[in-house]
N, C-alpha and C positions, 0 to 999 in steps of 0.2 A: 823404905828404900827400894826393896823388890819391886815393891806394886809399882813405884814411881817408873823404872825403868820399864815393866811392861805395859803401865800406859803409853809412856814417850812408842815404846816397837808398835803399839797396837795403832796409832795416832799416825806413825808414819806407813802401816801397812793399809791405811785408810785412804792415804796421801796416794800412795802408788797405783794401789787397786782403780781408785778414779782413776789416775792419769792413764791408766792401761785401759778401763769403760770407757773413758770420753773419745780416746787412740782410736781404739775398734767402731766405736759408732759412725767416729769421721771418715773413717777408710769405707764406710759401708753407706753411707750416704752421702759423699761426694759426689763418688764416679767421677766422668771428667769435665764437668759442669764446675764443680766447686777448684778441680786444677786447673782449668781453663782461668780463673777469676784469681786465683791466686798469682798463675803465673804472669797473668797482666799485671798485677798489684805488681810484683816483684818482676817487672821486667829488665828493667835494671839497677845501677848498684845505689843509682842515689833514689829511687823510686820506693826499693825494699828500706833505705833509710828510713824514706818518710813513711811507710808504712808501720815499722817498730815504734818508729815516734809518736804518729797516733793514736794506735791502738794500747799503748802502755799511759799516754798521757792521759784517755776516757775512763781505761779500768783501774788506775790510779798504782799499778804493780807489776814491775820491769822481770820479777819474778815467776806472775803469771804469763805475760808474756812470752818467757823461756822457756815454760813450762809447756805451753802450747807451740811454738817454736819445733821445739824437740818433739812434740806428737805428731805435726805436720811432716813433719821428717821423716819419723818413723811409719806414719801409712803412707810414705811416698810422696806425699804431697805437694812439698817442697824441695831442690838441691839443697846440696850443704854451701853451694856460695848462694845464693839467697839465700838462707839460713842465715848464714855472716852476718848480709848485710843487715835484715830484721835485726839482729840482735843489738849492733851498732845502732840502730834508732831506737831500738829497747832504753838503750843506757844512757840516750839523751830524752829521751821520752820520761825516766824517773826524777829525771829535773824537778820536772814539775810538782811532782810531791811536796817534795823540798821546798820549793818556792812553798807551798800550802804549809806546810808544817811553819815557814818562817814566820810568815806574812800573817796566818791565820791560827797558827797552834793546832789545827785536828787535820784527819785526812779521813775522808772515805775507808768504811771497812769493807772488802770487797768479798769476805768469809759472811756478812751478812745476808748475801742474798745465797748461800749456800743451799738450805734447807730448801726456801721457795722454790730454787731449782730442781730439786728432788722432787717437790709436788708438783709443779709441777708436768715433770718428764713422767710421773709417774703412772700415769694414765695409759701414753705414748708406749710407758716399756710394756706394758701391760696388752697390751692391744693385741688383735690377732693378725693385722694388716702390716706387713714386713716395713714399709715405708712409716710407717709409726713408729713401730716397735724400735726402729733405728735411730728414726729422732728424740726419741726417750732416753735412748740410753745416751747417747751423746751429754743431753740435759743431766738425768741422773750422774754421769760420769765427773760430769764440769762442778755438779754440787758435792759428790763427794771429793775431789779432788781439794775442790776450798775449804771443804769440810775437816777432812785433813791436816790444812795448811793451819785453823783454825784450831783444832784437838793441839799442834804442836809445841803451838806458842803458848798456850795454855799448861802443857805439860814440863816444858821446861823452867828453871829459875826465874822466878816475875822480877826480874832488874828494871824492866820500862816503868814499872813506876814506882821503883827505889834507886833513882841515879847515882844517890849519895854511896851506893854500894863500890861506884868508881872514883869518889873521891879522892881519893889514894893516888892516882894517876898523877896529880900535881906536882909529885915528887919527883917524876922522872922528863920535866919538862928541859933540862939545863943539859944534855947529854949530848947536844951538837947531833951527828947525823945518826950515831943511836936511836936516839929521841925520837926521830922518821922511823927507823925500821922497828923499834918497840911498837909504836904509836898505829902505825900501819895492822902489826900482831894481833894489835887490840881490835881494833875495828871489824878487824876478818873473823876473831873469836866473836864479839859481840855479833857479830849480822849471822853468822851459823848457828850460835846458842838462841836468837831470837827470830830465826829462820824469816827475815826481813829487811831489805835492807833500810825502807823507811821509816820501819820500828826503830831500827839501830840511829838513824840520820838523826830521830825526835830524841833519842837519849845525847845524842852530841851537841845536837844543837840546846837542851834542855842545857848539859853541864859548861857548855859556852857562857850560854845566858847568866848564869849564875854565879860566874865567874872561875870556876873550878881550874878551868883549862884556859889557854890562852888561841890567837886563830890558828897559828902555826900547828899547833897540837893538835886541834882541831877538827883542820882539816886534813892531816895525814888518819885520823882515824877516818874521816869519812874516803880516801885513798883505801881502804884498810877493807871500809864496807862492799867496795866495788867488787873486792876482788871476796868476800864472803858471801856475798848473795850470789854467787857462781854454782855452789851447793846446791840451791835448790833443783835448778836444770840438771844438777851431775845426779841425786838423786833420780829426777824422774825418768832420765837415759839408761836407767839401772835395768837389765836383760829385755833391751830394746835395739835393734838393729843396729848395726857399726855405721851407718850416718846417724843415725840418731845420736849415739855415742859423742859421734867427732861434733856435731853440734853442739853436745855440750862442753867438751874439751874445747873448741874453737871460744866459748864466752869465756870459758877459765884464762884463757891464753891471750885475748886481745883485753882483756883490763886488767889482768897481772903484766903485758909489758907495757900499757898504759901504766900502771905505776912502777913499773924499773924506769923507764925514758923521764919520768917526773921526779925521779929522787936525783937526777941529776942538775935540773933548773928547779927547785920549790922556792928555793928563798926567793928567786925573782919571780917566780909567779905569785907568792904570797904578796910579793911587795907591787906585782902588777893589779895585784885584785884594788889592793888599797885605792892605786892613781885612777881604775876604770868605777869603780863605785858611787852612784849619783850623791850619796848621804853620807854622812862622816861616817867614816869605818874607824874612827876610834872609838867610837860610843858603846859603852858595853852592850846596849841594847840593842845595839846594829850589828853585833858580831852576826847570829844566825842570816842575816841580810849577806852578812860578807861569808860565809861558808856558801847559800845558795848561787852565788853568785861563783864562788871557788869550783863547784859541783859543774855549775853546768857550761862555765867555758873549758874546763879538762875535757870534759865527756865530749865536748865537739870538738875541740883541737884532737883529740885522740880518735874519733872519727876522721878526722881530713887529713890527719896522718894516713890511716891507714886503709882510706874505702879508693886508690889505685892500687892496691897492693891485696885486695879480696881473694884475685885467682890463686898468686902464689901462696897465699895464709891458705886456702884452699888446700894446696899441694904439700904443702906443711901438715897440717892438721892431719891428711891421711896417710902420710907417710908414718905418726906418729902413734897414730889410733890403727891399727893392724888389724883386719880380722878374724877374729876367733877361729880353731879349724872347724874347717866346713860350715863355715859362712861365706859367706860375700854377699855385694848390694842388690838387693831385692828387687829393684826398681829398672827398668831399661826404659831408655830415652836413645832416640834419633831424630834429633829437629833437623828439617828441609830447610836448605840455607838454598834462596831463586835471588838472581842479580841480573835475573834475563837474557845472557851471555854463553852462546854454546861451549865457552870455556868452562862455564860453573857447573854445565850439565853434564862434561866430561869427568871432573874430579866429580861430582857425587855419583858418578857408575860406578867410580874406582872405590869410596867411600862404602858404595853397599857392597860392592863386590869384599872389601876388608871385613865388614859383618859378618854374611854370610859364612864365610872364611871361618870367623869366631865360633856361629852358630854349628858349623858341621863338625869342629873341636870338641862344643859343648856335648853334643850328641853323643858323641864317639865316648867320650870319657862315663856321659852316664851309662853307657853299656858294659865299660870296663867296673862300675861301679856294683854293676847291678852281677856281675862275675864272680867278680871280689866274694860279696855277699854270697853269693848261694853255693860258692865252693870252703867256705869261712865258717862253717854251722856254730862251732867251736866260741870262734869267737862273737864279743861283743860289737852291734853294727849299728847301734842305734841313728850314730851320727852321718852312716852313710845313707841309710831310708830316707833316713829326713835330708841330708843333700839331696836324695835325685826327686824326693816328692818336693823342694823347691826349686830343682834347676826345671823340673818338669812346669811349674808356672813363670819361671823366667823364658823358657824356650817360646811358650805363649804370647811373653808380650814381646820378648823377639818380633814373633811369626808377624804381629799386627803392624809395632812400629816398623819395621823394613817393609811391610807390605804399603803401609801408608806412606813412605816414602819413595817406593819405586812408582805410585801411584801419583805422586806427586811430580816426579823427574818424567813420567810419561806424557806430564802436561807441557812438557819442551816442549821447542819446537828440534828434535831427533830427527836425525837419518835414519831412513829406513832398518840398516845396521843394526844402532843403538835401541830402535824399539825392539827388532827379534830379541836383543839381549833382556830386554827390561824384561821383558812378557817371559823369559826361560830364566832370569832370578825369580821372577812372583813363583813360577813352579818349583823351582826347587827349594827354597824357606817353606813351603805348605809341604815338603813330601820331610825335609827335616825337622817341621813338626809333631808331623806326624810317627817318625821313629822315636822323638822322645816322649813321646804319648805310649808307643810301644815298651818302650823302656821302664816307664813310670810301671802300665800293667805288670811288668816283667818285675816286678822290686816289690812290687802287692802280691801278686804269686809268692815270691820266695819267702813275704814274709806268713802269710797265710800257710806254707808249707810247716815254718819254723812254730808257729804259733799250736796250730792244730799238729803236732808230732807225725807230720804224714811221713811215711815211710819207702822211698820209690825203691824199683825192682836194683837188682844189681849192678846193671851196665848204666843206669842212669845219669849218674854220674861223667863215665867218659864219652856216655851218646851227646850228651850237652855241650862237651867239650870239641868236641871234633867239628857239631853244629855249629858253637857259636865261633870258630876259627873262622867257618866259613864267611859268617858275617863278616868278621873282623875284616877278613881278606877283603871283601867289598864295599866296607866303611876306608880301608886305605885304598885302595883302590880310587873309589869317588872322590876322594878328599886332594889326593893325590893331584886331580883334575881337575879342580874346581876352576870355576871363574876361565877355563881356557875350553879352546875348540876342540872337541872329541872326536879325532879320527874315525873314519868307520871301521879298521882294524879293533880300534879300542870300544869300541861299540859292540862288534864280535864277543869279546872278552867279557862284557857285562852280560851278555845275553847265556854266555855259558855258564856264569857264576851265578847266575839269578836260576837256570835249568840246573845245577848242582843242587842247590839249595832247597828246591823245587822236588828231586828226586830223594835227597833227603830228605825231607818232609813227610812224603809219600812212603818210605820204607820205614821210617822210624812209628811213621801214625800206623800202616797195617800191622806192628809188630806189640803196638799200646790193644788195638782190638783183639787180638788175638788173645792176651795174656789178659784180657776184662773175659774173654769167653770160657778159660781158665780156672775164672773165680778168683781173679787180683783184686787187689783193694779199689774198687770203685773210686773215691775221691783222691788216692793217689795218682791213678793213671788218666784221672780229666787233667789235673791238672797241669801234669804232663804234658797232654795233649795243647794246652792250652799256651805252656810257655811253647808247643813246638809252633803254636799256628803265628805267633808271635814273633818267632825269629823267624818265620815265613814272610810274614808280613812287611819284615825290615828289610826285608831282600826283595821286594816287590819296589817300596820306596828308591831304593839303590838304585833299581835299573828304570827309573822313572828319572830319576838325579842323573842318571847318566843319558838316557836317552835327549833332556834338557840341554844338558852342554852340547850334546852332538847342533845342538841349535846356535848355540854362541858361534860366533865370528870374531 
């Protein structure tokens, strides 16, 4: 019994590990050649339909599907309403199995090409050439993942081919809408125990055939499967980023209220399947024919329910799925909306100017972060390192997509006006890059301080203090100002706080030489030196930020 459970852990730490290899490979060999091709695919909501639909109809598994769904998520690849929609054609895309299993009794083992996968990437992983070594692991990742998926169903109770194990089920066929929500129970137990839902669909349609169950029964368990093969995507979003998450909370959620909205019409839909069915649906050997057919007009009526209603399932989903502290999405995105109308090039000045806005927030706070931390020794900060060494690569794709964007509003046709401004935002997103760049060093410093026990002089402490107010003063300061015309009065006023900061600098550095000539601790007083050249550095930014607005109109 032990060993069994630590196969099932090890079978599933198999499962993840791929999806986490295969995750990493994609984010590393995309770039944005592969988001370019996806965001086309999924350009809109009935496009990402078709695109789940295909790709799950080829590899014959709506689970894989999800599973990759959620990795594309998770390196960014995809939004969570593309997401949505992919998934939605995921669940009419499994159709098709169904139809296989009825029609033909087997399906495609998609765990069989696991291994070949691994030989093959494994060359790739192996390689010395990064462009290889990425494509390997992708390979390797996608074979261990099915590999995985494969150790699973193997390690749990072999029911797919002893059905008779649910025989028992025929007893609880009389119980009116019980009967629906027991039946429903079952199917979501079976499709999680046989981590499948086409495993599960062949054991239904198996005790259909044989007369065990009746269609009504039937198909409230294949109902039952829908909402069990959700599992597997909730699995592989397991310490994967809060859209990867809501991606897979979004599949839990759009085919569990798919089957809330169907417990209240079944008997007519059951009895509609009858009147739409080419071949006599009483035939016992035509049940499986009548469940395939159950499966996949739900799955599409429960798409054209709900693929107008994506944005707000969208707003749902992340309202619901909350980010962990000190997370947030990874990913920044600003699409250039051109309708060639100097009104559209008005709201998108106003548009970058609201970013930017965002972006000198962001900054500010990783500075407060990076404070926190180096007056906090005491305390535990792990969560905030790793906050600003992420908000430090979100600042980055900031810097790019508003830069690619005013780049693109440049291609108006603007007023004179409108362009000074464009060309004095492009400056000021590269000079608040550049402070979170400052920042990030500033949070390496303190942790290299905390790491290596360096020790600083005694006023250390409140020299840094009275420093970083100064910043502070000129982070509200700019911020203060953003986006409007900078008096030359207030121009004055940067110019003094930037020669403050400046003269500090200067007196605190002659006072680190001095105390090195001494015989101070060498690696205590670089570093020193190094968070001062650092908040110098953020004051140089400042007055570059402000000098910019004095250009705005």
């Amino acid at each position: 019994m032990v060993l069994a459970i630590f196969k099932l852990l090890g079978s599933l730490g198999v499962f993840l590990y791929g999806m986490r290899v295969m995750g990493d490979g994609i984010q590393k060999v995309a770039g944005n050649r592969l988001q370019k091709i996806l965001n086309y695919m999924t350009s809109n909501r009935f496009v990402a339909i078709l695109t789940g639909f295909l790709i799950t109809a080829m590899i014959q598994s709506s689970s894989a599907t999800t599973v990759m769904v959620v990795s594309f998520v998770n390196a960014s690849l995809l939004s969570l309403t593309q997401a949505i929609g992919v998934i939605m054609g995921a669940n009419i895309g499994t159709t098709v199995t169904t139809w296989i299993v009825s029609l033909l009794g087997f399906k495609f083992n998609i765990s069989a090409v696991a291994l070949p996968a691994i030989g093959l990437g494994l060359p790739f992983f192996l390689s010395k050439i990064r462009k290889r070594r990425d494509f390997g692991e992708i390979l390797v990742g996608f074979g261990l993942l099915f590999l995985g998926l494969a150790f699973l169903k193997d390690s749990v109770p072999d029911i797919r081919s002893n059905p008779e194990v649910l025989s028992f089920l025929q007893n609880y066929t009389d119980l009116g809408f019980l009967s629906y929500i027991i039946f429903v129970l079952v199917g979501s137990a079976v499709t999680v125990i046989v981590q499948s839902s086409s495993a599960a669909m062949a054991i239904t349609v198996t005790m259909a055939y044989k007369g065990w169950i009746d269609f009504p029964t039937a198909a409230a368990i294949v109902l039952g499967e829908n909402i069990g093969t959700t599992i597997t995507a909730y699995l592989a979003s397991i310490g994967t980023s809060v859209n990867a998450r809501r991606a897979a909370r979004a599949h839990f959620l759009f085919n569990t209220f798919g089957v809330v909205w169907m417990s209240f019409f079944f008997l007519y839909f059951t009895r509609l399947i009858y009147r739409l069915a080419p071949w006599d649906p009483d035939l016992q050997g035509n049940l499986p024919l009548n469940l395939a057919l159950f499966h996949t007009i739900f799955n599409v009526t429960n798409t054209l329910l709900f693929v107008s209603f994506i944005h707000p399932f969208s707003r749902l989903v992340e309202a619901i799925v909350k980010p962990r502290k000190g997370e947030f999405s990874s990913h920044y995105r600003l699409p250039y909306i051109s309708t060639g109308l100097q009104d559209t090039a008005q709201m998108n000045i106003l548009n970058a100017r609201s970013e930017i806005n965002k972006m000198a927030a962001i900054t500010e706070d990783m500075f407060r972060v990076f404070l926190d931390v180096f007056f906090n020794p005491d305390k535990k900060k792990g969560d905030e390192v790793e906050k600003i060494k992420k908000l430090e690569e979100f600042t980055d794709q900031m810097q790019e997509e508003i830069s690619r964007y005013l780049v693109e509003l440049s291609k108006e046709e603007l007023n004179e006006k409108n362009i000074k401004n464009v060309n004095a935002m492009m400056r000021i997103v590269n000079e608040l890059e550049n402070i979170g760049d400052s920042c990030f060093k500033l949070i390496i410093l303190t942790q290299k301080k905390y790491d290596k026990k360096l020790k600083m002089h005694a006023k250390a402490n409140e020299e840094v203090r009275d420093f970083s107010n100064l910043v502070l003063e000129f982070m509200d300061f700019y911020k203060a100002k953003m986006n409007k015309h900078l008096q030359e009065r207030d121009l004055d006023i940067a110019f003094r706080l930037e020669r403050k900061i400046d003269q500090s600098r200067d007196s605190l550095k002659r006072a680190a030489q001095q105390r090195l000539q001494r015989g101070a601790n060498v690696n205590s007083e670089l570093l020193y030196l190094d968070l001062l050249k650092n908040f110098e550095h953020i004051g140089d930014n400042s007055l570059n930020i402000a000098q910019a607005l004095n250009q705005i109109s």
